[in-house]
VEXFINU-58069 format. One line per 10 residues: number of its first residue (from 1); for each residue x, y, z of N, C-alpha, C, O, CB. Coordinates in Angstrom, 2 decimals. Glycine has a CB too. Example, Ala and Ser with C-alpha at 12.3 -4.5 7.8 and 13.67 -1.06 7.14 Angstrom:
BEGIN
1> 13.19 -5.69 7.80 12.30 -4.50 7.80 13.20 -3.30 7.80 14.24 -3.32 8.46 11.31 -4.47 9.05 ~ 12.85 -2.25 7.08 13.67 -1.06 7.14 12.90 0.03 7.87 13.41 1.14 8.04 14.08 -0.60 5.72
# end
This chain:
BEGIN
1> 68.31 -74.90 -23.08 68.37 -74.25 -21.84 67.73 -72.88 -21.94 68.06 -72.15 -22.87 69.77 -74.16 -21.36 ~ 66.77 -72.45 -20.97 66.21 -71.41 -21.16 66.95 -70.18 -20.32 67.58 -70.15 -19.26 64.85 -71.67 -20.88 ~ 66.56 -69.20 -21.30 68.04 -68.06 -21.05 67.24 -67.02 -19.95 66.11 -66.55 -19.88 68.74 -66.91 -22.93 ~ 68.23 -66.95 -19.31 67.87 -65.68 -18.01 67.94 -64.70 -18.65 69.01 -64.58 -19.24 68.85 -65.42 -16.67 ~ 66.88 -63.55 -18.85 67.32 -62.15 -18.90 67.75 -61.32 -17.57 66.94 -61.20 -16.65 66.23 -61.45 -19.50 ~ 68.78 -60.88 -17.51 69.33 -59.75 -17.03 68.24 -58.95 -16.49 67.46 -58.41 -17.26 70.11 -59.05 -18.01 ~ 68.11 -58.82 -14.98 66.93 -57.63 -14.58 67.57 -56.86 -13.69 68.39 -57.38 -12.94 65.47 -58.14 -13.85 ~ 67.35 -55.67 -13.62 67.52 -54.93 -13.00 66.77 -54.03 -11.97 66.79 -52.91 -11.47 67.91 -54.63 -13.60 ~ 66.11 -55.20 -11.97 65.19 -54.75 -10.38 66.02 -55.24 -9.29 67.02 -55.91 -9.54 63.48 -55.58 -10.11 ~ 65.63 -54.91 -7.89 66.27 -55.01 -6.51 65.80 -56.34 -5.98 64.72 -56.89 -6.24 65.85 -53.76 -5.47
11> 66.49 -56.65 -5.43 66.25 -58.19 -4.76 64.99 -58.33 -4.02 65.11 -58.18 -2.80 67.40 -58.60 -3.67 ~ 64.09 -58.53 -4.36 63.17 -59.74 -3.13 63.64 -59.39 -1.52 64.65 -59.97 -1.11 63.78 -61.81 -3.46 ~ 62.94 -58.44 -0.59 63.14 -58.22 0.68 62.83 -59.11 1.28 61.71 -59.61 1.19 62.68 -57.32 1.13 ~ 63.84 -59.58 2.15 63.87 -61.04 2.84 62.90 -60.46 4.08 63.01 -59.36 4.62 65.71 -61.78 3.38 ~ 62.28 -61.12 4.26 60.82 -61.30 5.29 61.71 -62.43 6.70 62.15 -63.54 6.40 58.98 -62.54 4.06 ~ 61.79 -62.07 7.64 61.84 -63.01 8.57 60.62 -62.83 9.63 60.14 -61.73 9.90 63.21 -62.95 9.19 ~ 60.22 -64.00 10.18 59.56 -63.77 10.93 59.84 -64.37 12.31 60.92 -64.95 12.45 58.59 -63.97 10.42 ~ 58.76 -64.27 13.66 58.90 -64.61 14.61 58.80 -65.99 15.11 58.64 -67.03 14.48 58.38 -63.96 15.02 ~ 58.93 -65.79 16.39 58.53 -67.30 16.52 57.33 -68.09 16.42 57.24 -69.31 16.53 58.80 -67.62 17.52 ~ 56.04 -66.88 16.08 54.57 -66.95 16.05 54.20 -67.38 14.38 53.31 -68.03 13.84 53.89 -65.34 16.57
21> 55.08 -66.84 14.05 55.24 -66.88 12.56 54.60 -65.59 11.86 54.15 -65.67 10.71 54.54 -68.23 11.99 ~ 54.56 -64.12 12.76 54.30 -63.36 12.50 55.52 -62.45 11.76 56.61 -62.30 12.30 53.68 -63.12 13.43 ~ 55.15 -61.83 10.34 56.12 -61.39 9.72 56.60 -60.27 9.90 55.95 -59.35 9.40 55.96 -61.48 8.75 ~ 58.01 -59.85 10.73 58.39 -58.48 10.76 59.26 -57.33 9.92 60.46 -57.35 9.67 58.84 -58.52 11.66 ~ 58.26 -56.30 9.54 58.71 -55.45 8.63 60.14 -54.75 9.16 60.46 -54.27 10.25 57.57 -54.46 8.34 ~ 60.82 -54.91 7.90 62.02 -54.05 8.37 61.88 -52.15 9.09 61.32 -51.46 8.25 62.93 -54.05 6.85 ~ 62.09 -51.71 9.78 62.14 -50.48 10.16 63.46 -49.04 9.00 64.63 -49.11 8.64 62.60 -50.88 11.92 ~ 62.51 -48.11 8.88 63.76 -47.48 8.49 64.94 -46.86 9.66 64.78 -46.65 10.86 63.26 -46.33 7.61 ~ 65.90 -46.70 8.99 66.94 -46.14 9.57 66.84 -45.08 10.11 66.28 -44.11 9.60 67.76 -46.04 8.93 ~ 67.55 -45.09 11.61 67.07 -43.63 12.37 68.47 -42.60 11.59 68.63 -41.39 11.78 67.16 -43.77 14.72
31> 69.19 -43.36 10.86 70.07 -41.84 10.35 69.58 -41.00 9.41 68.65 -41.35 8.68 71.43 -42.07 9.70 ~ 70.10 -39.92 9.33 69.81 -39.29 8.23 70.51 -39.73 7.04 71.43 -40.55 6.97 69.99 -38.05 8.43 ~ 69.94 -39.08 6.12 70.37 -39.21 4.57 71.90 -38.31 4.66 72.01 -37.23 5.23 68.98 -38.35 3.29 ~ 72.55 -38.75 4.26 73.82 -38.26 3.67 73.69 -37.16 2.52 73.23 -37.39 1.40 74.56 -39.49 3.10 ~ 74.33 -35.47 3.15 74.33 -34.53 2.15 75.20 -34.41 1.16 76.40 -34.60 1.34 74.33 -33.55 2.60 ~ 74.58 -34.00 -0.26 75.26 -34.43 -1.21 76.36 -33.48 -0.72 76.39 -32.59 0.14 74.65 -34.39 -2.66 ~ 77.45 -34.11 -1.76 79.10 -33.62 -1.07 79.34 -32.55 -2.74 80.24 -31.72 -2.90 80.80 -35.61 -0.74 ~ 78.41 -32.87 -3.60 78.71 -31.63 -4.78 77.68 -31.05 -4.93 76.66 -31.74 -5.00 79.16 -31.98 -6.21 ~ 77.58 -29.53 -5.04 76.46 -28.26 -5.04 76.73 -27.64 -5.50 77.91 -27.31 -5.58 76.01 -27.59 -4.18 ~ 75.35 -26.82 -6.34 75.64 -25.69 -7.23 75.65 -24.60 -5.85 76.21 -23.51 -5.89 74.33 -25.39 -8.67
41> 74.99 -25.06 -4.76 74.42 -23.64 -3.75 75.68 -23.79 -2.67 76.24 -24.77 -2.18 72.42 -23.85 -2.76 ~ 75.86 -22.40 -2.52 76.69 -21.90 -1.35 75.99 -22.51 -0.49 74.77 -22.47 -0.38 76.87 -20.40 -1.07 ~ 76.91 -23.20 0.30 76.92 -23.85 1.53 76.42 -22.87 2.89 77.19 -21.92 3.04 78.41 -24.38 1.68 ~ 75.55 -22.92 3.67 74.64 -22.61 4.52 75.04 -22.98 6.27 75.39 -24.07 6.70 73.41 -23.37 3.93 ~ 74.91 -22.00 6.87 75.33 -22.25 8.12 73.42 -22.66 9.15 72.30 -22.55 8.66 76.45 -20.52 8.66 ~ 73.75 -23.05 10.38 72.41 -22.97 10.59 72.33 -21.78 11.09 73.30 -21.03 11.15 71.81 -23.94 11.37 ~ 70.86 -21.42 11.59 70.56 -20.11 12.26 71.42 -19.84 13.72 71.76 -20.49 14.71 68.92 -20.12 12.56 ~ 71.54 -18.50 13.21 72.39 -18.34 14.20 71.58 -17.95 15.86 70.87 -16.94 15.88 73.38 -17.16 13.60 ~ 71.74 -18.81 17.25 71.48 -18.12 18.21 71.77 -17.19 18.86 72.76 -17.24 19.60 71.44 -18.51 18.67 ~ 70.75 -15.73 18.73 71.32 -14.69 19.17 71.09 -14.58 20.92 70.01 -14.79 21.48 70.73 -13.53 18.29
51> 72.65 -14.11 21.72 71.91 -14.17 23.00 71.21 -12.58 23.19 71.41 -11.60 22.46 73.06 -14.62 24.33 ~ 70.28 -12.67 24.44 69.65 -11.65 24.49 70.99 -10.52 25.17 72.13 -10.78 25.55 68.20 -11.97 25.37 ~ 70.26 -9.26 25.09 71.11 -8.81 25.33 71.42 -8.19 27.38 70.68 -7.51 28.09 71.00 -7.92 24.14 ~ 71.92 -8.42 27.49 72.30 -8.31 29.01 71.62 -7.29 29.53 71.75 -6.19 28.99 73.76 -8.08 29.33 ~ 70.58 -7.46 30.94 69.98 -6.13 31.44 70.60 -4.92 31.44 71.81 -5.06 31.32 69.67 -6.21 32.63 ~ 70.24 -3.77 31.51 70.94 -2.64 32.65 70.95 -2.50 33.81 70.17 -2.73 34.73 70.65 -1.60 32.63 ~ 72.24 -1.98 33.65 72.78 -2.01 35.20 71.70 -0.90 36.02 71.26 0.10 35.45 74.69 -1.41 35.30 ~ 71.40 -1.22 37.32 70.40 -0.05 37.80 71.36 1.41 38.22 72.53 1.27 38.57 69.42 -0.68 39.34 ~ 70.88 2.40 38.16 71.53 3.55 38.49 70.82 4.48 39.68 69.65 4.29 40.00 71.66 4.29 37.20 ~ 71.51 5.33 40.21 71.34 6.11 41.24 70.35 7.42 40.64 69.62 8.20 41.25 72.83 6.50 41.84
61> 70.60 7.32 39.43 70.16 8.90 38.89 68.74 8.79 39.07 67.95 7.93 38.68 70.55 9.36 37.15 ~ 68.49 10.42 40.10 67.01 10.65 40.39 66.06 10.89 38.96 64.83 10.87 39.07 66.92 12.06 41.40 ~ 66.69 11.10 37.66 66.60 10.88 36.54 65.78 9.97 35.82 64.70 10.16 35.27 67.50 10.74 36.36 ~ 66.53 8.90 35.93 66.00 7.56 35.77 66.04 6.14 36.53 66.17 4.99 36.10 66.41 7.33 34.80 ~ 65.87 6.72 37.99 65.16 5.44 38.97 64.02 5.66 39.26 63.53 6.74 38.92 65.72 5.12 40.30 ~ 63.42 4.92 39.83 62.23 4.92 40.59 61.31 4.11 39.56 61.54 3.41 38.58 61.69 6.47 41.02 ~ 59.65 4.70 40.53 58.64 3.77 39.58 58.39 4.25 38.35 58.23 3.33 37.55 57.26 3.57 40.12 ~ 58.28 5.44 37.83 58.28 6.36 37.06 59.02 7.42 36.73 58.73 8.61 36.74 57.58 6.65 37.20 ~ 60.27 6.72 36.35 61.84 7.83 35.79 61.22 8.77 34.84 60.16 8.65 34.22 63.39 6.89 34.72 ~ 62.09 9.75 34.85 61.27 10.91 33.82 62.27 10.58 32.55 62.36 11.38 31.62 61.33 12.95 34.45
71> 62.98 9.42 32.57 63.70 9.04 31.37 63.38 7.62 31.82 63.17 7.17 32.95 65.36 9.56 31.11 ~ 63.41 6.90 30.28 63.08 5.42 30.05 64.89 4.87 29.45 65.41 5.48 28.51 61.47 5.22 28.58 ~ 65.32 4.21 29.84 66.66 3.56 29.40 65.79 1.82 28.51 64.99 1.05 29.06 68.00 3.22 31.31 ~ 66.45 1.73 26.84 66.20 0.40 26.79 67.44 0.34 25.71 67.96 1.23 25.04 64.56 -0.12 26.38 ~ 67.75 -1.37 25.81 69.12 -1.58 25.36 68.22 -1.77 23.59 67.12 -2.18 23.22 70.21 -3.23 26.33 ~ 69.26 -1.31 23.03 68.98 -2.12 21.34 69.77 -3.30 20.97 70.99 -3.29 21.12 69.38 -1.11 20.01 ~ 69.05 -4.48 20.42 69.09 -5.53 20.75 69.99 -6.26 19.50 70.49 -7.38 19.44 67.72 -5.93 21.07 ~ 69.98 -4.99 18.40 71.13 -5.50 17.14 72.71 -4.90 18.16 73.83 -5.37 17.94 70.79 -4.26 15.00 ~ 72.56 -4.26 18.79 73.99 -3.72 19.14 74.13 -3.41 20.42 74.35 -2.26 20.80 74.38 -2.54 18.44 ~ 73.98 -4.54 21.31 74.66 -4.46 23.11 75.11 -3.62 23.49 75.03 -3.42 24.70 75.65 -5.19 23.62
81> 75.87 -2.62 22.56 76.68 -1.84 23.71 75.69 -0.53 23.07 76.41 0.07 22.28 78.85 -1.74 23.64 ~ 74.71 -0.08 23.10 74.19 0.92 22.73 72.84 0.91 23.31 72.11 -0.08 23.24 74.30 1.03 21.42 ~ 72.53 1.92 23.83 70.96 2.05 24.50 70.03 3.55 23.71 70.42 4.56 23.12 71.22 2.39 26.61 ~ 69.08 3.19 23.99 68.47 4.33 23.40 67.27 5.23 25.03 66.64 4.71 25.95 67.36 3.49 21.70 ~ 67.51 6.85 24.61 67.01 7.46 25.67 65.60 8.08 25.40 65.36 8.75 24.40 67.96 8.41 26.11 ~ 64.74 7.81 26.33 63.46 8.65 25.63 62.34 8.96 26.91 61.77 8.22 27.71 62.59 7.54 24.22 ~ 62.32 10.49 26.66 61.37 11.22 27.85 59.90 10.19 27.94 59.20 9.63 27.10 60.87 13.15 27.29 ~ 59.91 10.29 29.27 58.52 10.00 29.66 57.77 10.45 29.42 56.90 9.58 29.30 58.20 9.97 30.50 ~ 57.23 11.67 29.13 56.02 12.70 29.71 55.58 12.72 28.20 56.15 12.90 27.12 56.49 14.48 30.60 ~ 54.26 12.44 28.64 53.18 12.57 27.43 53.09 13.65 26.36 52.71 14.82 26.47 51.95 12.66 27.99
91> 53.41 13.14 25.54 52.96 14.12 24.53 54.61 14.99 24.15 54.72 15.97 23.42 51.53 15.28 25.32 ~ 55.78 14.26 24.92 56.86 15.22 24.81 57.51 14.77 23.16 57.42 13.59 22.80 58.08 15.03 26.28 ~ 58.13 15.82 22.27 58.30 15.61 21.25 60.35 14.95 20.96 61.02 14.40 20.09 57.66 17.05 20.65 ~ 60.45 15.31 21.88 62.05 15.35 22.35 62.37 13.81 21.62 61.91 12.73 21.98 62.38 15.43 24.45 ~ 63.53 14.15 20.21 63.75 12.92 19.93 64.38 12.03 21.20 64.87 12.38 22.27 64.60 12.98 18.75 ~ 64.05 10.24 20.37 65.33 9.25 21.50 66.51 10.03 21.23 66.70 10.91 20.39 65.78 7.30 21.02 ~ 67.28 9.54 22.11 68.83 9.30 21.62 69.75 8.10 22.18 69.65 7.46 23.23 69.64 10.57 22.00 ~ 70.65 8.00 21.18 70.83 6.60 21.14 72.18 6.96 21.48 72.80 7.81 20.85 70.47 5.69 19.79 ~ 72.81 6.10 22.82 73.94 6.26 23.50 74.69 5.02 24.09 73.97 4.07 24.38 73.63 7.11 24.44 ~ 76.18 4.89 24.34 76.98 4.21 24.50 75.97 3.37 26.03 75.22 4.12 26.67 78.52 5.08 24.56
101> 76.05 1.99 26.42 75.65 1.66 27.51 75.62 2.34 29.12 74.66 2.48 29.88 76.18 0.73 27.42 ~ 77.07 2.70 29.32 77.30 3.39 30.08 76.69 4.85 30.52 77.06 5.74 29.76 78.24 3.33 29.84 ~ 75.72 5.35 31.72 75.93 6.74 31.83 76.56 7.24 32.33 76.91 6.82 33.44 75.32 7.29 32.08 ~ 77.18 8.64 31.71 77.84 9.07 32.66 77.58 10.41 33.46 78.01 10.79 34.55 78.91 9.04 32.19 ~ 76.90 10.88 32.73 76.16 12.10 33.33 74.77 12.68 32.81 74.48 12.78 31.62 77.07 13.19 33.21 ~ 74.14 12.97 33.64 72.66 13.83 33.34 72.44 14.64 33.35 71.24 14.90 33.32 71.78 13.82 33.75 ~ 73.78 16.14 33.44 73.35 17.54 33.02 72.80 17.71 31.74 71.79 18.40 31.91 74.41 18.43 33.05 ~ 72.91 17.46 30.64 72.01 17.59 29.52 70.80 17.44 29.69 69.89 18.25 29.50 72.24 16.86 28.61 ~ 70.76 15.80 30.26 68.74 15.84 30.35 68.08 16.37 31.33 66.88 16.10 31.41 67.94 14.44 30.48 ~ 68.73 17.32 32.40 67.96 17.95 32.99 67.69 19.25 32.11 66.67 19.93 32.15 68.43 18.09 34.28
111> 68.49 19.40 31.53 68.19 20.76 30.66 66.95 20.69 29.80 66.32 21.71 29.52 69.41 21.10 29.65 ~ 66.66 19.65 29.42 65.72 19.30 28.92 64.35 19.62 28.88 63.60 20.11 28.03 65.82 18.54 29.11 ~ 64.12 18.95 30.83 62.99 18.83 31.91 63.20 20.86 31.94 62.21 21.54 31.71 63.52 17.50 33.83 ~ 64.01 21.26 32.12 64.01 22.75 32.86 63.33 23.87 31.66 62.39 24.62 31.93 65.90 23.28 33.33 ~ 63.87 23.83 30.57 63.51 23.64 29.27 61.53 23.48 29.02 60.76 24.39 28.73 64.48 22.18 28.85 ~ 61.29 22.40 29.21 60.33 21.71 28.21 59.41 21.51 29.04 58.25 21.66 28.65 60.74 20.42 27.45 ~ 59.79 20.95 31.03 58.40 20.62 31.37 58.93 21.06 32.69 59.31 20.18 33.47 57.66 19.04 31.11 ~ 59.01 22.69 33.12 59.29 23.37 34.16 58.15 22.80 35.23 57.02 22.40 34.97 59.28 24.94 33.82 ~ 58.76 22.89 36.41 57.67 22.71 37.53 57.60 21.32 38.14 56.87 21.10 39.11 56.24 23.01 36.96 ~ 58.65 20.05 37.36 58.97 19.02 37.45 59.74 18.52 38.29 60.78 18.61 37.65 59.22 18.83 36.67
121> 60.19 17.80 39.75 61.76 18.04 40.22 62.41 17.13 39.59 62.19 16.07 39.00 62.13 17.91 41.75 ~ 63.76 18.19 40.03 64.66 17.07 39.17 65.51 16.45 40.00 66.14 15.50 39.54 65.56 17.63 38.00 ~ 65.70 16.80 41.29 66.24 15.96 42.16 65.25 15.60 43.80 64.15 15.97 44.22 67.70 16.71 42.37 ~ 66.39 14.66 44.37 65.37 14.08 45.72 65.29 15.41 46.40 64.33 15.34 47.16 66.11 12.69 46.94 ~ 65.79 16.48 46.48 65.75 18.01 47.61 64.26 18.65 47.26 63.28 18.94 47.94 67.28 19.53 47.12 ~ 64.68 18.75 45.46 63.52 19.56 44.53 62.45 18.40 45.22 62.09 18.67 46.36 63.74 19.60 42.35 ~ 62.02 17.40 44.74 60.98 16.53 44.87 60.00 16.59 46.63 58.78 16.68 46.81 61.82 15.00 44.53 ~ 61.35 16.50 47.88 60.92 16.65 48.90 60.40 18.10 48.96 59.21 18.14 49.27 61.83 16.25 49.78 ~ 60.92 19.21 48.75 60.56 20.57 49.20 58.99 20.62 48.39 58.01 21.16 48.89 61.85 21.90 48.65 ~ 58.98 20.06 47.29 57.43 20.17 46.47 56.33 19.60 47.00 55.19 20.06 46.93 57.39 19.54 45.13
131> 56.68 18.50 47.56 56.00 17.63 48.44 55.60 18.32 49.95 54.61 17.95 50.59 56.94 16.37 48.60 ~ 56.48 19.34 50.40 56.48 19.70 51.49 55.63 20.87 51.57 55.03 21.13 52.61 57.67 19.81 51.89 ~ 55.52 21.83 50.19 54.86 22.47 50.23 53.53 22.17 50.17 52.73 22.92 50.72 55.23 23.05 49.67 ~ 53.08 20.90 49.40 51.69 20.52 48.86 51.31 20.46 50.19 50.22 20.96 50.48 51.41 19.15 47.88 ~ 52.04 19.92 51.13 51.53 19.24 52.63 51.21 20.14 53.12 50.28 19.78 53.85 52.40 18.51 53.61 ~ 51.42 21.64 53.28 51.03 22.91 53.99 49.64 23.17 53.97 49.00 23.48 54.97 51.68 24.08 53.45 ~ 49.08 23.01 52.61 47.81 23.58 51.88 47.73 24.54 51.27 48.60 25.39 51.46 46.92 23.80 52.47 ~ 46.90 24.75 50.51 46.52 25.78 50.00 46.48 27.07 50.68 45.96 26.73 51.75 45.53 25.50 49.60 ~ 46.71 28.46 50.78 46.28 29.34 51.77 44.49 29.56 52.11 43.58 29.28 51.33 46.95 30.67 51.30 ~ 44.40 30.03 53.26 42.99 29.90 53.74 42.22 30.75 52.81 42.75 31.75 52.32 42.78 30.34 55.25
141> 40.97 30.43 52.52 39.99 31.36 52.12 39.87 32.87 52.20 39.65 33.62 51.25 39.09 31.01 52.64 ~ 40.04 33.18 53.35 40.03 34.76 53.78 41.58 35.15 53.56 41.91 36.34 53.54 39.49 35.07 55.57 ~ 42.41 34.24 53.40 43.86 35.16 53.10 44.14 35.35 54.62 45.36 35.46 54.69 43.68 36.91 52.09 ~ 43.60 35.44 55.87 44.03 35.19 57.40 43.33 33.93 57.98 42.27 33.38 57.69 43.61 36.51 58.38 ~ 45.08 33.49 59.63 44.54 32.91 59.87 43.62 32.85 60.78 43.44 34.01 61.14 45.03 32.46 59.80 ~ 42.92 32.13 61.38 41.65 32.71 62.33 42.07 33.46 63.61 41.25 34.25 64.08 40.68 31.46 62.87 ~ 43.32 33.28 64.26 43.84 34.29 65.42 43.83 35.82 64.96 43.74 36.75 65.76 45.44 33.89 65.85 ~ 43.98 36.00 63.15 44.63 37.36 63.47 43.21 37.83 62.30 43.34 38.63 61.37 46.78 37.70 63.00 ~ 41.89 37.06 62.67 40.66 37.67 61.82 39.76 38.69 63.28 39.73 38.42 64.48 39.43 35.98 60.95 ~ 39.14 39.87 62.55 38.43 40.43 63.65 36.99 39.58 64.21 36.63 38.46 63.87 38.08 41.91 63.14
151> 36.42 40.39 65.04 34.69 39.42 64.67 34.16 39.06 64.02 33.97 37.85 63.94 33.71 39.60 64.75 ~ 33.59 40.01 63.16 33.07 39.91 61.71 33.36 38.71 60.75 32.70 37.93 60.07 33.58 41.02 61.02 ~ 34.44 38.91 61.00 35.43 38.25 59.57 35.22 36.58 60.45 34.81 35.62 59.80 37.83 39.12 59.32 ~ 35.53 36.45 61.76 35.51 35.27 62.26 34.15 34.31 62.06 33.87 33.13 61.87 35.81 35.51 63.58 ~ 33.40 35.82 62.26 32.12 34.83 62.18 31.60 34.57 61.26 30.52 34.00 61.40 31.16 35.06 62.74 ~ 32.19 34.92 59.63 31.58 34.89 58.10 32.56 33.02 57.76 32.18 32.06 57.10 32.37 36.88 56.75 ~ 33.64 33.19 58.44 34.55 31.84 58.51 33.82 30.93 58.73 33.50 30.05 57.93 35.60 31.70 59.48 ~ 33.31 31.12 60.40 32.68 29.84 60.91 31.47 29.69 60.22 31.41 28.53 59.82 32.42 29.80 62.43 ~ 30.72 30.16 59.99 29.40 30.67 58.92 29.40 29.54 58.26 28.75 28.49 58.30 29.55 32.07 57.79 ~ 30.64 30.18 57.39 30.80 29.32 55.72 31.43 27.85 56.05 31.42 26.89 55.28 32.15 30.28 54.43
161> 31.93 27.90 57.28 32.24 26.22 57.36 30.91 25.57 57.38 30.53 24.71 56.58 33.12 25.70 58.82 ~ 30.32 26.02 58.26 29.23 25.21 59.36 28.16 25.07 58.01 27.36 24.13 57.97 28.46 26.36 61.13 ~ 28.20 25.95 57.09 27.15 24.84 55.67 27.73 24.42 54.67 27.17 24.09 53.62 25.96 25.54 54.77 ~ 29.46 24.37 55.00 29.76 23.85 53.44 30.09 22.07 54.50 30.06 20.95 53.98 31.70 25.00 52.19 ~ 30.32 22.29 55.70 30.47 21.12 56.11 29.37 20.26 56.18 29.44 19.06 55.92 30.99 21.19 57.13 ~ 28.17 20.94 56.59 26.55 20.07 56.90 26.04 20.49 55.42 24.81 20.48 55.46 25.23 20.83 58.53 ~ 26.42 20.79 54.36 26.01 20.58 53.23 24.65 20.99 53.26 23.72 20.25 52.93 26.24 19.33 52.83 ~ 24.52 22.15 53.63 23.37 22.74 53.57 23.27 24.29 52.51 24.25 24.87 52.06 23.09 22.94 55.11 ~ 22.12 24.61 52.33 21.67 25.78 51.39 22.39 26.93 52.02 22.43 27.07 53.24 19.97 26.05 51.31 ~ 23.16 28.03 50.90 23.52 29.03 51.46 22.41 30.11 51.62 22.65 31.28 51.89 24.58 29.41 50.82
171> 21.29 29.64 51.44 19.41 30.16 51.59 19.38 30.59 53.09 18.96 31.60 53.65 17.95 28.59 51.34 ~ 19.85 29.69 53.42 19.85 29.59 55.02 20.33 30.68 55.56 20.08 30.64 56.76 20.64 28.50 55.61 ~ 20.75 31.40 55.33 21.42 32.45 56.28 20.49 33.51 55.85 20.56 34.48 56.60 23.15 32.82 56.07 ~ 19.54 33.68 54.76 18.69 34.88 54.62 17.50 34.67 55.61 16.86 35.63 56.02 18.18 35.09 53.08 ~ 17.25 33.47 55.96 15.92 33.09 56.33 15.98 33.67 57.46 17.02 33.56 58.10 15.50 31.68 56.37 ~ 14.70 34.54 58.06 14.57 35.44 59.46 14.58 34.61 61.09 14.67 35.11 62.21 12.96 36.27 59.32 ~ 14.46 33.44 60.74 14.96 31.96 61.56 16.51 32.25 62.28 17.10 32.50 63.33 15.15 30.44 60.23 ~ 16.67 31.98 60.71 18.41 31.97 60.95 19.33 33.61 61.45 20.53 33.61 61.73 19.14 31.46 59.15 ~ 18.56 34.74 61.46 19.25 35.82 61.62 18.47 35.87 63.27 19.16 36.76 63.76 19.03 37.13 60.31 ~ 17.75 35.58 64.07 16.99 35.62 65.18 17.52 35.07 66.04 17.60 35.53 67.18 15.89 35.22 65.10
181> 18.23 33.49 65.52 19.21 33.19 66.21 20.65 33.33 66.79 21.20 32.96 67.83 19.16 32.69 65.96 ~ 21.15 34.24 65.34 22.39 34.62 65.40 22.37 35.97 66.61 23.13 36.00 67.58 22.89 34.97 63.81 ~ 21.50 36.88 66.36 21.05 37.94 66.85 20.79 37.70 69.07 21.01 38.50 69.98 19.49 38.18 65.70 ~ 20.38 36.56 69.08 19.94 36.14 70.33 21.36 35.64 70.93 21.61 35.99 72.08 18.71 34.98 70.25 ~ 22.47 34.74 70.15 23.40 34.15 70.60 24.41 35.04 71.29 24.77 35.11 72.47 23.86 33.44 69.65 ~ 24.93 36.04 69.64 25.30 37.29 69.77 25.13 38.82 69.51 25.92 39.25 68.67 25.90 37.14 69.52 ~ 24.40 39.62 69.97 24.00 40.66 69.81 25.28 41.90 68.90 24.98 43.06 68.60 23.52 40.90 71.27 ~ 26.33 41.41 68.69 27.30 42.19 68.12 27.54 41.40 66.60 28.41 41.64 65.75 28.67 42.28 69.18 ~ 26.31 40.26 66.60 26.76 39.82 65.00 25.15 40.17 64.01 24.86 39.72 62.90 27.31 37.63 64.95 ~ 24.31 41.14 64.92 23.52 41.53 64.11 23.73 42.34 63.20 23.08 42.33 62.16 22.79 41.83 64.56
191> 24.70 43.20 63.48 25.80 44.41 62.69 26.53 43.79 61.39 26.63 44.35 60.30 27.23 44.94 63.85 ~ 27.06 42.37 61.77 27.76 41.96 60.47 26.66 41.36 59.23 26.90 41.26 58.03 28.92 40.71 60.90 ~ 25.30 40.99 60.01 24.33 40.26 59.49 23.61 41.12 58.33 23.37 40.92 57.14 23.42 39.81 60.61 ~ 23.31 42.49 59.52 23.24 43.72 58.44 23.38 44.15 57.31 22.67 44.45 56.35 23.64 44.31 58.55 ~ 25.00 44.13 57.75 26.19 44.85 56.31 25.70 44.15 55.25 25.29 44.78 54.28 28.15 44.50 56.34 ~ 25.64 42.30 55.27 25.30 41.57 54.03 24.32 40.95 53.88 24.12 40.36 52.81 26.03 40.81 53.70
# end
């Protein structure tokens, strides 16, 4: 009788096939592999999802609302309850500072602005009255306004409008053209024509 050796190879994968007689391969298993249950390595959590951290709340402070706050508020994102503060204005050296979420007041950072970048407003009154002044203009050229200028002075005004508006040569007023006419219009502005 001829003797079997002992093998220790894996069985012969049984093949079944269809009804075509086409042979179908076994599929692997959609599970995973089983983690070993003994380790030299400390056991591992997965990554942790951090949530973001919750907007800021909007505030009233003429400070830091609008399109361009003269302070920037942003949260730090290792520690929610802490924000960090930092001037707008170019070139300002003023460290951040890093503060509880909550504000509660902005006398300090106006001290800052009053301080460091005078001429700035710091509230809606300051902001309107600055605005209100820009809207006035500049004061006039002659330093009066035209009711309380004499002749002379009135007619060096209208003068200087009538070529800075028609964008013409201030040549023009030497030319013996231009003094013949003035002279014919008004006979009391040959005197001022004179003087200069």
């Amino acid at each position: 009788m001829p003797q079997r050796t002992a093998s220790l190879s894996q069985p012969d994968p049984v093949i079944i096939s269809d009804s075509r007689g086409t042979p179908l391969v076994p599929r692997p298993s959609p599970k995973r592999n089983r983690a070993p249950t003994v380790s030299n390595e400390a056991p591992t959590l997965p990554p942790s999802r951090r949530r973001k951290a919750p907007p800021l709340k909007a505030t009233n402070s003429f400070l830091f609302a609008g399109a361009h706050p003269l302070y920037s508020r942003e949260v730090i994102e290792d520690h929610h309850d802490l924000m960090t503060i930092r001037c707008t204005q170019p070139g300002c050296k003023h460290p951040p500072k890093v503060i509880k979420r909550t504000l509660t007041g902005t006398n300090n950072y106006k001290v800052h602005y009053q301080k460091e970048h005078p001429g700035i407003p710091l509230s809606d009154k300051e902001a309107k009255d600055q605005t209100a002044a820009r809207s006035q203009g500049p004061p006039r050229f002659f330093g009066k306004s035209t009711s309380d200028q004499d002749h002379a002075q009135k007619y060096r005004s209208l003068l200087l409008e009538f070529i800075t508006k028609n964008n013409l040569s201030f040549a023009l007023v030497d030319q013996p053209e231009t003094k013949a006419l003035f002279t014919f219009l008004s006979p009391t502005t040959s005197k001022s024509l004179a003087e200069h």
